[in-house]
N, C-alpha and C positions, 0 to 999 in steps of 0.2 A: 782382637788379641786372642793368643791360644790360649789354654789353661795352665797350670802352672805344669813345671817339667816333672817328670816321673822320672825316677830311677829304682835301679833294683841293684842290689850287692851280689857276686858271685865270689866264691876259691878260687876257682882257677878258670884260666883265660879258655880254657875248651865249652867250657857251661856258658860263659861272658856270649861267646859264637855262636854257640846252639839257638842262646836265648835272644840274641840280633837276628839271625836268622828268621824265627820264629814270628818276632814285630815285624821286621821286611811283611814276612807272606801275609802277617794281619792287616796291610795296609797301615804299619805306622802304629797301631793300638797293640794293647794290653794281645797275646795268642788265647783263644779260647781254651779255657778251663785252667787258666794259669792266673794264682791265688800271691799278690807280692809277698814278698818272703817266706811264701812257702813252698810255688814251684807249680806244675803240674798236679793239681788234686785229682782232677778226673781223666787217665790215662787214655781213653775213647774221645775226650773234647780235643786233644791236638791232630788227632787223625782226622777230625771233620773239616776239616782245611782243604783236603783231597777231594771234598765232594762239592766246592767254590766254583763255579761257572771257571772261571781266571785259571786256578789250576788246571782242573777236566778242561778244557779247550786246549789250553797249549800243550798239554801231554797226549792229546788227542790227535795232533798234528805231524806233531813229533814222533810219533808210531807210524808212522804209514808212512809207506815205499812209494816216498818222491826223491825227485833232489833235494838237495839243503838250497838252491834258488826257491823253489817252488815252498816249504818248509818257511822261507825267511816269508815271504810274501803275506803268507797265510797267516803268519803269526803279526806280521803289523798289520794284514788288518782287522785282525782281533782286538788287535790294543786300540787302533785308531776308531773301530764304528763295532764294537760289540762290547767290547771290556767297561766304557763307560756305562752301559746301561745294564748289562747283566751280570760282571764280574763278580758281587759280594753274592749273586744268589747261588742255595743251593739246587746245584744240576738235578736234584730230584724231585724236585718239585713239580708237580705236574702247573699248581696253580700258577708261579713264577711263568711257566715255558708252557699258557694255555694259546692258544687261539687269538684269545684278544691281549697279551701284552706283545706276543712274536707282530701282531698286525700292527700296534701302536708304534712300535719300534719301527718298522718299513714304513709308515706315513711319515716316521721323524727321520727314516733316510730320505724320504724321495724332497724332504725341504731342504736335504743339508748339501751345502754348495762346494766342490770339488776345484781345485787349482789344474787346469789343463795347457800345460804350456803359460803362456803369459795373461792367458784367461781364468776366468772366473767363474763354471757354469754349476748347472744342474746335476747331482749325478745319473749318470744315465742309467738307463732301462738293466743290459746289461751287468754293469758292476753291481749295481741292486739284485737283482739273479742269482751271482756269484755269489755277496755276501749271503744271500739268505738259503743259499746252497751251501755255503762254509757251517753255517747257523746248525741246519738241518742234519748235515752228517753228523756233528758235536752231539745233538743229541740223539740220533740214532743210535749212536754209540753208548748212552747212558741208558737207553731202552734195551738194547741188545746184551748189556752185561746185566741189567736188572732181568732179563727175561733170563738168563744163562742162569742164573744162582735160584733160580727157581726148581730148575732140573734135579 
């Protein structure tokens, strides 16, 4: 059983939205640095939302000169074999995005069994490539804007 329901009181139905919004991107929970009945206390806690694996990947995607075929594709399969395992972390993390949790991840792709046609197999060589080539550019991207703001 869940815990009990939470509610928050708003004025007016713009604030009610903002603040729906806000739970959506939190995964359902309380938005970071948002205090019940008092709102956003620390104005930098709601911006750390942006830096959510979940976010950064789909705006990641979403920027770059594909199609919207190619665009959609990418994006489920972020949802379907990345977003579980890395979504709540932050993209800057070097420890989250080392060596050994990116490798742990592709051992727990290569067990995970893919619908092909009316079969049931292995995922292949291939699609495992891709994904961990979708993986790689996401955070090249967060390397390249962290090396940018250096300059």
């Amino acid at each position: 059983m869940c815990g009990p329901l939470s509610t928050e009181r708003f004025d007016d139905e713009d604030s009610a939205k903002v603040f729906r919004d806000a739970v959506d991107e939190a995964g359902q929970h309380w938005p970071p640095g948002w205090v019940k009945g008092k709102g956003y206390i620390d104005p930098a806690a709601a911006d750390q939302l942006r830096y959510r694996f979940d976010c950064w990947a789909v705006e990641s995607v979403e920027n770059r000169t594909a199609s919207k075929r190619y665009e959609q594709q990418r994006i489920r399969a972020l949802e379907m074999y990345m977003l579980p395992t890395f979504g709540n972390c932050d993209i800057r993390s070097a420890e989250l995005f080392s060596k050994a949790t990116v490798g742990a991840w592709v051992n727990k792709m290569l067990k995970t069994k893919v619908k092909r046609g009316s079969k049931i197999k292995g995922m292949s060589p291939e699609t495992l490539r891709g994904l961990h080539g979708l993986l790689s550019s996401v955070l090249r991207t967060t390397a390249s804007r962290r090396w940018a703001r250096t300059i």
